[in-house]
BAVO-336600 format. One record per atom (N, C-alpha, C, O): residue number from 0; x, y, z. Coordinates in nm, 4 decimals. Each point is the difference from the previous one (the first is absolute). Example, Ala and Ser with C-alpha at 12.3 -4.5 7.8 and 13.67 -1.06 7.14 Angstrom:
NODE_mise_px_py_pz
NODE_0_1.3190_-0.5690_0.7800
NODE_0_-0.0890_0.1190_0.0000
NODE_0_0.0900_0.1200_0.0000
NODE_0_0.1036_-0.0019_0.0665
NODE_1_-0.1386_0.1069_-0.1385
NODE_1_0.0820_0.1190_0.0060
NODE_1_-0.0770_0.1090_0.0730
NODE_1_0.0509_0.1108_0.0169
This chain:
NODE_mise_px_py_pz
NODE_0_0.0841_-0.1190_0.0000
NODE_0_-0.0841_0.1190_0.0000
NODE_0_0.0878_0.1242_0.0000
NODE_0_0.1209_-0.0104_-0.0206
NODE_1_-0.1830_0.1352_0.0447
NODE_1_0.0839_0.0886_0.0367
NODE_1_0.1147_0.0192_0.1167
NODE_1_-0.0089_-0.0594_0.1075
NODE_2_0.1166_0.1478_-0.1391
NODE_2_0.1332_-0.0075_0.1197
NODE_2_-0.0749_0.1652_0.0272
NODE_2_-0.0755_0.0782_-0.0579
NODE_3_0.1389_-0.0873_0.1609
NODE_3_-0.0045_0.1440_0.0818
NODE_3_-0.0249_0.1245_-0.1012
NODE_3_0.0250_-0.0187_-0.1190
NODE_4_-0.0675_0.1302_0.1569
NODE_4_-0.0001_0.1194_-0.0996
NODE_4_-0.0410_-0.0544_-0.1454
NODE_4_-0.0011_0.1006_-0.0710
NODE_5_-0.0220_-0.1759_0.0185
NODE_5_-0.0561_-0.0232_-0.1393
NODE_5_-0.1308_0.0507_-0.0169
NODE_5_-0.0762_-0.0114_0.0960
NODE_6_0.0381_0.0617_-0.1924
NODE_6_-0.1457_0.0681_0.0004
NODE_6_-0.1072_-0.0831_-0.0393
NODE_6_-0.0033_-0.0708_-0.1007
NODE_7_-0.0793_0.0835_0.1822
NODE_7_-0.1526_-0.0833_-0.0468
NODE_7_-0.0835_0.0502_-0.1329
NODE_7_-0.0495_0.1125_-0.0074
NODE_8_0.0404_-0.2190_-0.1041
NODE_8_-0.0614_0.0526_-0.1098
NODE_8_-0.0925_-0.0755_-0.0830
NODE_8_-0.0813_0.0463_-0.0801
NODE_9_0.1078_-0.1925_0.1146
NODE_9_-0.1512_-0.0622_-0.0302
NODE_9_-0.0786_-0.0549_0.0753
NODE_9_0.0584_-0.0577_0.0918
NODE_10_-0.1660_0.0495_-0.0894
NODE_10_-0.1078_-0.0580_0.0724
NODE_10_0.0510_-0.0953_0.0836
NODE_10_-0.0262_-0.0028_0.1202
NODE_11_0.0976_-0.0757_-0.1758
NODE_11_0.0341_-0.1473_0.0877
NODE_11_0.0972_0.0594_0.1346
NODE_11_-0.0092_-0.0709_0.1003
NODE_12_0.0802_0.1656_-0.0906
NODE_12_0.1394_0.0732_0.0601
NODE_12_-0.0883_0.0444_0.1275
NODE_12_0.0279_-0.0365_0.1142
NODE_13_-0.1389_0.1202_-0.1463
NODE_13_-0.0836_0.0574_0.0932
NODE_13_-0.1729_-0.1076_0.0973
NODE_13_-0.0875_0.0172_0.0849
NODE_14_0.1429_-0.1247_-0.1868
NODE_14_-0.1182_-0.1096_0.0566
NODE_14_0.0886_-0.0712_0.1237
NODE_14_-0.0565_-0.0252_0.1064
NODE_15_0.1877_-0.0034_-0.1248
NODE_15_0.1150_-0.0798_0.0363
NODE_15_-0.0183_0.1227_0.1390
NODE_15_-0.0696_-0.0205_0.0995
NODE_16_0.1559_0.1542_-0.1274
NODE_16_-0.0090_0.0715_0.1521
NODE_16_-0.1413_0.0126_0.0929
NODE_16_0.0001_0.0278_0.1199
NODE_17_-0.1308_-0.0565_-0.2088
NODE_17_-0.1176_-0.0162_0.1092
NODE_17_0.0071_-0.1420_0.0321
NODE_17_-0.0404_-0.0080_0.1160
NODE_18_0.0653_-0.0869_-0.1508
NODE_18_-0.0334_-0.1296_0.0563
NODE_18_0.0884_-0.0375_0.0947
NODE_18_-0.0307_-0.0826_0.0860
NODE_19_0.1705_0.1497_-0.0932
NODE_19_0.0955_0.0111_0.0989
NODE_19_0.0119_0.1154_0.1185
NODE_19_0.0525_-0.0112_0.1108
NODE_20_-0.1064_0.1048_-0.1595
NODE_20_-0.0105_0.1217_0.0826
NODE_20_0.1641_0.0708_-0.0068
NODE_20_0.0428_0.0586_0.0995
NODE_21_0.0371_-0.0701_-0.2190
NODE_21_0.1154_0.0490_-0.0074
NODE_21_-0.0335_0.1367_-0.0075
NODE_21_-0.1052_0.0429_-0.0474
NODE_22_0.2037_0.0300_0.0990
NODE_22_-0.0313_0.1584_0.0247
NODE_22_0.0681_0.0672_-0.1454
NODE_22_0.1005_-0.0441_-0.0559
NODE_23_-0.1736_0.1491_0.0157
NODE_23_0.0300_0.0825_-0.1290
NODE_23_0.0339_0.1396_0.0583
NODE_23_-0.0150_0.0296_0.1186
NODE_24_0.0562_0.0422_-0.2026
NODE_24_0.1133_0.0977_0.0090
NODE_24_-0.1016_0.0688_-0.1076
NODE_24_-0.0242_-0.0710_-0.0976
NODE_25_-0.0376_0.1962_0.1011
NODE_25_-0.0070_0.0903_-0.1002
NODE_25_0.0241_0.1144_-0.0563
NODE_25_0.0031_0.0966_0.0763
NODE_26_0.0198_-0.0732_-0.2167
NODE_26_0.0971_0.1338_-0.0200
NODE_26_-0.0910_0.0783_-0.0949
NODE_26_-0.0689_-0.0685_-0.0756
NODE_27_0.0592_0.1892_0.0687
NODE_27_-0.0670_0.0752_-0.1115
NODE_27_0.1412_0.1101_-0.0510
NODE_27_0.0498_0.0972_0.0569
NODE_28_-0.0254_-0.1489_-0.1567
NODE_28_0.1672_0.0523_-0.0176
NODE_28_0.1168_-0.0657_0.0655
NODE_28_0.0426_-0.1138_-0.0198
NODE_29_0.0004_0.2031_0.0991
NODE_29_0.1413_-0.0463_0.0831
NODE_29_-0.0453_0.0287_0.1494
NODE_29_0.0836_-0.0027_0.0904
NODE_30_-0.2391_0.0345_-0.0619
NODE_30_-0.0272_0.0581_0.0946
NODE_30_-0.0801_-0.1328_0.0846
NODE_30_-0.0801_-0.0722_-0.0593
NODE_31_0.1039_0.0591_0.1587
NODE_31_-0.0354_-0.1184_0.0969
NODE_31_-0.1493_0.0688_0.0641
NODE_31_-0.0242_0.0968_0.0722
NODE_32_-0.0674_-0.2120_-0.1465
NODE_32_-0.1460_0.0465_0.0342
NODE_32_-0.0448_-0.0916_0.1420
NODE_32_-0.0266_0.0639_0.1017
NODE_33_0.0196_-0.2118_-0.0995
NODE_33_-0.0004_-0.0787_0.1164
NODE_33_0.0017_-0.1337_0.0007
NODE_33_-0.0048_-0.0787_-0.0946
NODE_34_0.0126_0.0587_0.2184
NODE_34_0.0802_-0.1893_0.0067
NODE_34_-0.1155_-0.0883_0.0662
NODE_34_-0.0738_0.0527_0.0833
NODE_35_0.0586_-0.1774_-0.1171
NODE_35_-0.0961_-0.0690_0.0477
NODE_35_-0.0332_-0.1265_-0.0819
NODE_35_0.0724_-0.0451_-0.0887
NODE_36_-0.2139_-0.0173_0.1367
NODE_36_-0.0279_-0.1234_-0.0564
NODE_36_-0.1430_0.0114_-0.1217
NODE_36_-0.1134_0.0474_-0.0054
NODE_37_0.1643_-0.0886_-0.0395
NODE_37_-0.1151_0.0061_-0.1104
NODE_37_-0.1271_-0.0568_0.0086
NODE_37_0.0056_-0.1091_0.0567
NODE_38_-0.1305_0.1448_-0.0949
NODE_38_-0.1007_-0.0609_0.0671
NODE_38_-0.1002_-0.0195_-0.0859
NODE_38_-0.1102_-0.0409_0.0362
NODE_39_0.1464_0.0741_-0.1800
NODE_39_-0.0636_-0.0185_-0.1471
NODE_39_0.0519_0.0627_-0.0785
NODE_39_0.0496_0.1124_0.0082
NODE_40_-0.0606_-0.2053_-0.1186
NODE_40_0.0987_0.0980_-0.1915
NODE_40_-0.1065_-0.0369_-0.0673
NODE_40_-0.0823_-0.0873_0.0278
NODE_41_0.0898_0.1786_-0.1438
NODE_41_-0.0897_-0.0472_-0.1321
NODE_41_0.1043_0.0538_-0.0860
NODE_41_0.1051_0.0436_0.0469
NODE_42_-0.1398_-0.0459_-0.2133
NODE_42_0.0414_0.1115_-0.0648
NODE_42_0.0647_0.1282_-0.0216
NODE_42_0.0979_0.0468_-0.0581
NODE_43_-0.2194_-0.0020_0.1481
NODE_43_0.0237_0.1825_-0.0076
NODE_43_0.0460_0.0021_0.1345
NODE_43_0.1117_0.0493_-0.0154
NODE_44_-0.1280_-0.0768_0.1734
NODE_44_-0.0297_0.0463_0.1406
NODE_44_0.0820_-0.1486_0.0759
NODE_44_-0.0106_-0.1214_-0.0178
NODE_45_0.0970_0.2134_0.1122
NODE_45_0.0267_-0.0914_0.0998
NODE_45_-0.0304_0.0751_0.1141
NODE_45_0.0096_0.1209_0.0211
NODE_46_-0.0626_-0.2495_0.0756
NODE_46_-0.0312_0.0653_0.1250
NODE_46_0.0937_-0.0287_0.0875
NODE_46_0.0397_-0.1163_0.0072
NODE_47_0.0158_0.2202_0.0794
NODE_47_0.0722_-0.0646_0.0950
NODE_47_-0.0813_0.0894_0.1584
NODE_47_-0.0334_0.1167_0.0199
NODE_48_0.0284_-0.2365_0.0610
NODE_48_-0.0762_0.0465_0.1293
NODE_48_-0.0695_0.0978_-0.0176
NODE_48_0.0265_0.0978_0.0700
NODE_49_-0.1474_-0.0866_-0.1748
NODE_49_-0.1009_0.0848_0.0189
NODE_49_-0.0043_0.1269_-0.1135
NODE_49_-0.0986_0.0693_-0.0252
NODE_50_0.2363_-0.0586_-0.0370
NODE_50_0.0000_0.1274_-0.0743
NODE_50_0.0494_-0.0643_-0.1283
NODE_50_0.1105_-0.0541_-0.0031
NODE_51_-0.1821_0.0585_-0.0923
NODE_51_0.0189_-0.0245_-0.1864
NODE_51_0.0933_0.1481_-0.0686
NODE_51_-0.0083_0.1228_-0.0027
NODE_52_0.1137_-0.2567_-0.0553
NODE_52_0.0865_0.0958_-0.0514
NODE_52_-0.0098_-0.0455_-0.2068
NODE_52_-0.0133_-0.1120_-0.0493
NODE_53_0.0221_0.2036_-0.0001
NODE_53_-0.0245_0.0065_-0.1338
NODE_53_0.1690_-0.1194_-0.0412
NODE_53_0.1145_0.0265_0.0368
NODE_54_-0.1528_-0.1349_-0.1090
NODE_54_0.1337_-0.0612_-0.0493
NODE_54_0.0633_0.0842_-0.1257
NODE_54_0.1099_-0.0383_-0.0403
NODE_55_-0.1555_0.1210_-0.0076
NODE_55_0.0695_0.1014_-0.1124
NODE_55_0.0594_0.0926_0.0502
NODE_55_0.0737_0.0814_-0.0556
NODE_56_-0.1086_-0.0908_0.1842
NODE_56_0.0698_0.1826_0.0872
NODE_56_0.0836_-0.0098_0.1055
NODE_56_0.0353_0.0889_0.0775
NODE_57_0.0008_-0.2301_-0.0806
NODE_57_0.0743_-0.0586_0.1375
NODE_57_0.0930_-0.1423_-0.0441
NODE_57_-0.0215_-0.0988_-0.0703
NODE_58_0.1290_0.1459_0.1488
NODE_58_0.0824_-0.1544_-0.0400
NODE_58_-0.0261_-0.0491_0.1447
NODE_58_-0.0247_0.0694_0.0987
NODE_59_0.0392_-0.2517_-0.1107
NODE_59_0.0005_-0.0597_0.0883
NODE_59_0.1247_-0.0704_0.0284
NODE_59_0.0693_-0.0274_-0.0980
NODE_60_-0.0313_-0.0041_0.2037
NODE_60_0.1307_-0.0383_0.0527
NODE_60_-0.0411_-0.1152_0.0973
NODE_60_-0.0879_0.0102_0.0856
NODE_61_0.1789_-0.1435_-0.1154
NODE_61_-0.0472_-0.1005_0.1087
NODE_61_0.1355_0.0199_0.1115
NODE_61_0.1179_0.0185_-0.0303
NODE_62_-0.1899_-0.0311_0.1920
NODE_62_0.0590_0.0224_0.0600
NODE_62_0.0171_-0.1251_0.1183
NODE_62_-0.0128_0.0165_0.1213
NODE_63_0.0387_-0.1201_-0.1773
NODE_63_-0.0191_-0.1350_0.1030
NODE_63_0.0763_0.0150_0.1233
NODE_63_0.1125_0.0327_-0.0376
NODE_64_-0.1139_-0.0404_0.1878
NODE_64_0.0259_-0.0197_0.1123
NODE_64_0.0351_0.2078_0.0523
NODE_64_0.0738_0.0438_0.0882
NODE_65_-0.1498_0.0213_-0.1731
NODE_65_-0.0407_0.0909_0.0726
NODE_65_-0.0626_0.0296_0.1578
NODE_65_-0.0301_0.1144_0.0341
């Protein structure tokens, strides 16, 4: 699967960190938006603990033993 810092980008990457509860890292630019567990992806929207972030407007970062 993914190593540390690799970015989440298909469906399967972000199904893998909810079924595990691996913690993600998110960036909008170079700018550190927030860290946590993911709690649904689709397409367009990932949720992490409560707040949906646009997947076109945000990179994701896997952050295992955060």
């Amino acid at each position: 699967m993914l190593q540390p810092g690799d970015s989440l980008t298909q469906k399967r990457h972000f199904q893998y960190h909810i079924d595990y509860a691996v913690p993600v890292e998110i960036y909008q630019g170079d700018r550190h938006i927030a860290i946590g567990v993911v709690t649904a992806a689709d397409e367009g929207f990932v949720e992490l603990q409560g707040t949906l972030y646009n997947r076109n407007r945000f990179t994701f970062i896997s952050r295992p033993g955060y």
